[in-house]
C-alpha positions as CSV (number, residue, x, y, z in Angstrom):
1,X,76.1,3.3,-1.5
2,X,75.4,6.5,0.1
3,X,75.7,7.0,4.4
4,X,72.5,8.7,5.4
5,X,72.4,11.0,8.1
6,X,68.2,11.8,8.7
7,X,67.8,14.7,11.2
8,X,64.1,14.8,12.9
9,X,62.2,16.1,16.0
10,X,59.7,18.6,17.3
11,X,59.6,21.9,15.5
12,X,61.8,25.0,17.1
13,X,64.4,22.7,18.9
14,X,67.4,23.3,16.4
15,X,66.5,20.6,13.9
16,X,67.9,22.3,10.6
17,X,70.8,24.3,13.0
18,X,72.1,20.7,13.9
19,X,72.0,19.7,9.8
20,X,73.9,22.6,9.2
21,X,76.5,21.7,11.8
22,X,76.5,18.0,10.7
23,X,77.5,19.3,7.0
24,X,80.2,21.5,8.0
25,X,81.5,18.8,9.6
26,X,81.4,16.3,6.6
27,X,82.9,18.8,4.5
28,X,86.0,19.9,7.0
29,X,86.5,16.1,7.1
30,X,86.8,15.9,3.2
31,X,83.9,13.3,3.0
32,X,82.8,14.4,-0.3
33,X,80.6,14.1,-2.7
34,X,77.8,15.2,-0.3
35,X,74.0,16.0,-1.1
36,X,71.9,17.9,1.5
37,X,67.9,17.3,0.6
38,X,65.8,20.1,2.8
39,X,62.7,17.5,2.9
40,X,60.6,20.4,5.4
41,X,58.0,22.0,3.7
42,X,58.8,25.1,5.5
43,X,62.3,25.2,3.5
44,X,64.8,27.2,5.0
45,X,67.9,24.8,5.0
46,X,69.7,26.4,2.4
47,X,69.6,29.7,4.6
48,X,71.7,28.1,7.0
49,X,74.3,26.6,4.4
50,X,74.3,29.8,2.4
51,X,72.8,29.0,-0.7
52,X,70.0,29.9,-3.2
53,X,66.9,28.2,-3.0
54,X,66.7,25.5,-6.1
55,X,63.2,24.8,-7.9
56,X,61.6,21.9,-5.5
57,X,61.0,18.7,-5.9
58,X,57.5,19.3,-5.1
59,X,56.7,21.4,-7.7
60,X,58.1,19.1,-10.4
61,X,56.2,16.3,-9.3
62,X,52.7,18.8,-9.5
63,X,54.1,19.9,-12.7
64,X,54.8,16.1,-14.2
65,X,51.2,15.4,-12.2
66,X,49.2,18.5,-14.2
67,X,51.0,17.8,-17.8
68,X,49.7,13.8,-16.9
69,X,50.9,11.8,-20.7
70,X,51.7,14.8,-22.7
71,X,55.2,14.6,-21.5
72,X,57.2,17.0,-24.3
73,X,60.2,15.8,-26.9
74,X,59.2,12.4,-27.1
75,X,60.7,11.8,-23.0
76,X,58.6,9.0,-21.0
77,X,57.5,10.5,-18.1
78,X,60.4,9.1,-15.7
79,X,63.1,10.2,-18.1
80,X,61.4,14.0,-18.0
81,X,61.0,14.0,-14.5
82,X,64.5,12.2,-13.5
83,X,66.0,15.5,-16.0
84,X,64.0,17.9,-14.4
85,X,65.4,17.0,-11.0
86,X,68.8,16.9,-12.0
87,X,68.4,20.2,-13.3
88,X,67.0,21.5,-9.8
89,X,70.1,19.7,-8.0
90,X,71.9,23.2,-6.7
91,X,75.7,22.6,-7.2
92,X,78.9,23.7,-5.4
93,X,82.1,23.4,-4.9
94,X,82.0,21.5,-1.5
95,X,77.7,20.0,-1.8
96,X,74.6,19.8,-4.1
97,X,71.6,20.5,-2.5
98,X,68.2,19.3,-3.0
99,X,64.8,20.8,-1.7
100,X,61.5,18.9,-1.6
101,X,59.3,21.3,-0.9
102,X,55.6,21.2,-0.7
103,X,53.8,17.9,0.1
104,X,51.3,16.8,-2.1
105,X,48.1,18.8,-2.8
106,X,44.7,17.3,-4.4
107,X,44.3,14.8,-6.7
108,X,46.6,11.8,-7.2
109,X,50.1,12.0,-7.1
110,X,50.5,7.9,-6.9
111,X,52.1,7.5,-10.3
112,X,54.4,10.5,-9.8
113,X,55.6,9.5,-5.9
114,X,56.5,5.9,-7.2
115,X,58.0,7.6,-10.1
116,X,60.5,9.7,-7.8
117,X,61.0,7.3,-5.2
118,X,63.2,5.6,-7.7
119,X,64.8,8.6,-9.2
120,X,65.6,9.8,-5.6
121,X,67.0,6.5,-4.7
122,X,69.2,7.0,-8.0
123,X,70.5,10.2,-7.2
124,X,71.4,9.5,-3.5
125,X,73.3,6.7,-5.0
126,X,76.0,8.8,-6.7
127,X,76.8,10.3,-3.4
128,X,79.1,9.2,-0.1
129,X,76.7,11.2,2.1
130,X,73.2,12.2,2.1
131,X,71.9,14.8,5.1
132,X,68.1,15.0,5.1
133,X,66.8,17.6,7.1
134,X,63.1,16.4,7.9
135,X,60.1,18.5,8.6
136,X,58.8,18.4,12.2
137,X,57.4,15.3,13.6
138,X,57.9,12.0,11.8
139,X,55.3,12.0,9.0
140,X,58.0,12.5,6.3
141,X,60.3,9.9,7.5
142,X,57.0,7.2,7.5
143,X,56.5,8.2,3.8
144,X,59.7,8.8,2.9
145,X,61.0,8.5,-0.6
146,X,64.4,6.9,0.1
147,X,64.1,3.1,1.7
148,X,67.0,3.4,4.4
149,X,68.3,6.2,7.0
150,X,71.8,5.2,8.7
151,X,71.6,7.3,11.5
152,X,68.5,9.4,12.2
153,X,69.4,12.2,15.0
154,X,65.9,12.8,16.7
155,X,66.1,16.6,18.4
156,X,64.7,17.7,21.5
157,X,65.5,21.0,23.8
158,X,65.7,20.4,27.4
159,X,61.8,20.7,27.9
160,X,59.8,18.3,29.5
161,X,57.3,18.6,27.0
162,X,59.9,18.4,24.1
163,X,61.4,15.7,25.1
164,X,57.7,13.7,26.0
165,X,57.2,14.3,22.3
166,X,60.8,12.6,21.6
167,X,59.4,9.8,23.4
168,X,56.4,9.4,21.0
169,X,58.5,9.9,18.0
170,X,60.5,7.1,19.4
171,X,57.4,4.9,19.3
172,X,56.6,5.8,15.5
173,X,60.4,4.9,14.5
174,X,60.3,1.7,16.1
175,X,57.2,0.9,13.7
176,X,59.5,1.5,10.5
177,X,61.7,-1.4,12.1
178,X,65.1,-1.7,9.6
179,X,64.2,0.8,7.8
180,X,66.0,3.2,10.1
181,X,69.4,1.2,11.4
182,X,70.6,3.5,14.1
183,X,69.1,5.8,16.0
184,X,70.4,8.8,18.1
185,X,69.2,11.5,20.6
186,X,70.4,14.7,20.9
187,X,69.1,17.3,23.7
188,X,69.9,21.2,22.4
189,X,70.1,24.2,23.9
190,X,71.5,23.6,27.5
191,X,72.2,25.8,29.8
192,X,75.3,24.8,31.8
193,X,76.2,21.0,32.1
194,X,73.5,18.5,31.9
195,X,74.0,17.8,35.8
196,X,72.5,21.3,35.9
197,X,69.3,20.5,34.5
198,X,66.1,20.7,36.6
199,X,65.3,17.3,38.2
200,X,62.0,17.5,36.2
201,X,64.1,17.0,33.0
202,X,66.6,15.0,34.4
203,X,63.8,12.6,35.1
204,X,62.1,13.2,31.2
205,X,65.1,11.9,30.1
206,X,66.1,9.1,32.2
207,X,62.5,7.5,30.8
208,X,64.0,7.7,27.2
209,X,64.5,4.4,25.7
210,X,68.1,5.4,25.4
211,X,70.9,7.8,26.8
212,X,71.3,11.2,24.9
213,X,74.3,10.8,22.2
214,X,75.1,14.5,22.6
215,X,73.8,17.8,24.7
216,X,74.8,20.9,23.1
217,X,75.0,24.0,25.0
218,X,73.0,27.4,23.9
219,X,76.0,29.0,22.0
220,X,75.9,32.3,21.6
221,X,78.3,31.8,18.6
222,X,75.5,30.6,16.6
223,X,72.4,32.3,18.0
224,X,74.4,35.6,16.3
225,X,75.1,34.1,13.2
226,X,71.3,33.2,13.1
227,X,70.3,36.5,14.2
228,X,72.3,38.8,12.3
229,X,71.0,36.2,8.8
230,X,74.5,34.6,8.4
231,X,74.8,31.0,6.7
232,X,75.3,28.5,10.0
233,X,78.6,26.6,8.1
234,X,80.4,30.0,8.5
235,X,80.5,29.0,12.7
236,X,84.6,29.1,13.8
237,X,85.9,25.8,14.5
238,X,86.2,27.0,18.4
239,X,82.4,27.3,18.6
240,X,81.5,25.1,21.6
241,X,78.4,23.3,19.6
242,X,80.8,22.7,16.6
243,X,83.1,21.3,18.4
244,X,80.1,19.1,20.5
245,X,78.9,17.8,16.9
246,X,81.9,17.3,15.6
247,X,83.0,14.8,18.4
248,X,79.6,13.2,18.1
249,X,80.7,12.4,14.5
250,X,83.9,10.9,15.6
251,X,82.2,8.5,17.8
252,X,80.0,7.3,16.0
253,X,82.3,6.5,13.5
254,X,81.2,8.6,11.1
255,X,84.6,11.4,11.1
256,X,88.1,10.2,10.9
């Protein structure tokens, strides 16, 4: 059975940088075999871990959707579909990688979604981790194709109004009830220590229902791998946010 690790929050707070950091992590730690599905629409997680960006699954599901029965070489229509994702799993050395791509567009995509919820579920299943990288917002993670998260890492930057949206997002994971079985905050981007945050945002996050797991600084490190187009996983070990994400891991038991 496959640990989860579900990454979500407000758009443009480091969401897919703190995937990417997550991953290195794994992989340094030898906790292998490991699958990374890019579940934003706006795909850009394989950027960040250097990597060519597969066929979605997306456009195999509007695909299997359009062709309806007429499935070709005699396949039933989960057979063609399961082999048409396994041929859009991107493989390396150290991950595979998975993209879901667009969300669904008109007309009925019922027989299709409960189609790959099972095949998804079947492919997570052959891994020891899974890192999902969601879209902004929760939407994904309330119709989400795989039935658990072990720990979902909501974002926020150091906003007030970023971390008032935390707060609601909050709200929306305590609806899915087991479904998720540990959740985590992480604040991004500081400036300093957390003791010198404004007392506006000091105050934001003392109303969270719980304490921040992590607060990584602004690191220059990474802002100039980013900038100059550089895959995030190629961040030195010394990196302060590495080495802030890294610990995280270790205490939550998830890093030897």
């Amino acid at each position: 059975m496959a640990t989860s690790l579900a990454v979500a929050g407000k758009g443009g707070v480091g969401k897919t940088s703190l995937a990417a950091l997550m991953i290195k992590a794994l992989i340094e730690a030898g906790k292998k075999p490991l699958l990374a599905i890019d579940a934003d629409s706006n795909s850009n997680l394989h950027e960040v871990l250097g990597m060519p960006q597969p066929r979605s699954v997306g456009c195999i599901r509007e695909d299997v959707r359009k062709i309806g029965d007429d499935v070709p070489g005699g396949m039933t229509k989960d057979r063609f579909m399961e082999y048409q994702i396994q041929a859009a799993l991107e493989e390396t050395r150290d991950i595979d990688f998975l993209s879901m791509g667009r969300p669904e567009g008109p007309g009925c995509y019922c027989m299709a979604n409960h189609i790959l919820r099972e095949i998804i579920s079947k492919v997570t299943s052959n891994y020891a981790y899974v890192v999902i990288d969601n879209e902004a917002g929760m939407e994904h993670l309330s119709r989400r194709t795989e039935e658990n998260v072990d720990h979902l890492f909501v974002v926020s930057d150091a906003t007030p109004r970023s971390l008032r949206t935390v707060g609601r997002i909050v709200e929306l994971i305590d609806e899915l009830g087991s479904r998720i079985h540990n959740k985590h905050l992480v604040i991004t981007r500081i400036q300093g220590s957390k003791e010198d945050l404004p007392q506006g945002t000091r105050e934001e996050i003392e109303r969270l229902p719980y304490p921040p797991e992590a607060y990584l600084p602004y690191d220059e490190v990474l802002v100039n791998l980013d900038l100059a187009g550089e895959p995030l996983v190629k961040i030195p070990a010394t990196a302060p946010s590495y080495q802030l994400v890294t610990k995280m891991l270790k205490d939550l038991g998830l890093l030897d």
